[in-house]
ZAMARGU-4260 file (C-alpha; in steps of 0.2 Angstrom, whole numbers, plus 5000, padded with zeros to 4 digits):
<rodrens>
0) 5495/4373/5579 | 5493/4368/5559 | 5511/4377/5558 | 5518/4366/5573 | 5508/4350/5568
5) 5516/4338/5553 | 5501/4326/5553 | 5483/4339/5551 | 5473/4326/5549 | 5477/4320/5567
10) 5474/4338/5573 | 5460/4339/5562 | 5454/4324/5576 | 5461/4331/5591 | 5449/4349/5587
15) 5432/4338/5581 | 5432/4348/5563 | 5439/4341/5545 | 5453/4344/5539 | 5450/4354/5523
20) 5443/4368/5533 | 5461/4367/5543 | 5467/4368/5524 | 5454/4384/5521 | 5461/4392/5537
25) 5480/4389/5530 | 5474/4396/5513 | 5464/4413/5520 | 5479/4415/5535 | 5493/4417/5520
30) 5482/4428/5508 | 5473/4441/5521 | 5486/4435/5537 | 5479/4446/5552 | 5462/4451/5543
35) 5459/4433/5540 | 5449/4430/5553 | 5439/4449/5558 | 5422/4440/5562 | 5406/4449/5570
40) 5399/4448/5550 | 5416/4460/5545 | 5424/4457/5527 | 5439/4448/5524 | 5447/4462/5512
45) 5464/4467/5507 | 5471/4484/5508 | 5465/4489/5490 | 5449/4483/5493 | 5447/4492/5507
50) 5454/4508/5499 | 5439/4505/5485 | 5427/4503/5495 | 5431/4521/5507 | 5434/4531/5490
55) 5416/4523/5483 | 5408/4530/5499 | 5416/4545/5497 | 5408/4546/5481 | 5393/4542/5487
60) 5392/4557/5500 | 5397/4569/5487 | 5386/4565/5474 | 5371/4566/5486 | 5379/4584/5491
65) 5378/4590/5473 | 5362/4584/5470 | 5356/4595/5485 | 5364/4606/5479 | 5359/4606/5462
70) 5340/4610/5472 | 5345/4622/5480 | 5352/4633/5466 | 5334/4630/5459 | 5324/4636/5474
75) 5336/4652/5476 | 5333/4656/5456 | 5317/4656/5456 | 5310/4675/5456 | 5293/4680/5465
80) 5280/4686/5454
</rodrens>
């Protein structure tokens, strides 16, 4: 509608909200366009980001796998005496 719309402030009107937040929308739209708007408490992020944060859980994951793994080299060295 903002795209079809010369006068926003009208349509800012006609929809009961003010017209910077039709601005905002404008504004996310061109920087994230479909993932603008991903609601149910999802992050707006771009590609990279969302690279990022896969290859920090990643590291996560592995991290915890070498620390277990570090313990159980320790258990299976010990010798019985």
């Amino acid at each position: 509608l903002s795209k079809d719309r010369k006068n926003l402030s009208e349509l800012a009107r006609e929809l009961g909200i003010k017209v910077t937040l039709l601005y905002k929308w404008r504004k996310e739209f061109e920087a994230f366009e479909s993932g603008s708007f991903p609601g149910n408490g999802n992050l707006k992020l771009t590609p990279e980001q969302a690279h990022i944060g896969d290859l920090e859980r990643k590291l996560k994951d592995i991290e915890l796998e070498h620390s277990i793994l570090k313990k159980a080299i320790g258990i299976f060295s010990k010798t019985d005496r």
